[in-house]
Phi, psi and omega in degrees: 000164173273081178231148167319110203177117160256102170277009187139331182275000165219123168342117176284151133249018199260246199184123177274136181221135149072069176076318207259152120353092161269119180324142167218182189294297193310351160285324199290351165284303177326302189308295240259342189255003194273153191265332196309128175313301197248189165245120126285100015207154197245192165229144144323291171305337197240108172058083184276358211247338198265305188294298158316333166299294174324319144338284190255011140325289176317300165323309169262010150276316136352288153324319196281300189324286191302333085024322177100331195267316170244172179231116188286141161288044195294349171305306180308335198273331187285330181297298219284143181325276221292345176242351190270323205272312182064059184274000000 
């Protein structure tokens, strides 16, 4: 699927636990230009302000679509292996 995830391979701004990226305020900019459907991984407990944001990021593009003001974009989703395959 098309998700978001650091195993190691990019500057965290969350807090690393076993290799993975646990999500912080300091990703959101990167999360907000990422095309990635879902995020791998948030915590409850740890910068609960990064999941909300993200939130309500989702939340006004939502808006905005329906509105009229942005337009989703399915092409980059059409590139990936797992739909070009139809797997």
């Amino acid at each position: 699927m098309a998700r978001f995830k650091d195993w190691g391979e990019r500057e965290c701004h969350g807090k690393r636990l076993r290799d993975i990226c646990i999500i912080g305020t300091g990703d959101l900019p990167e999360l907000a230009q990422s095309k990635k459907l879902f995020v791998n991984k948030f915590h409850q407990n740890f910068r609960p302000y990064a999941y909300d944001c993200l939130e309500e990021l989702i939340a006004n593009r939502t808006r905005d679509i329906y509105l009229g003001d942005y337009a989703f974009d399915s092409r980059y989703y059409g590139t990936l292996g797992f739909v070009k395959n139809k797997i």
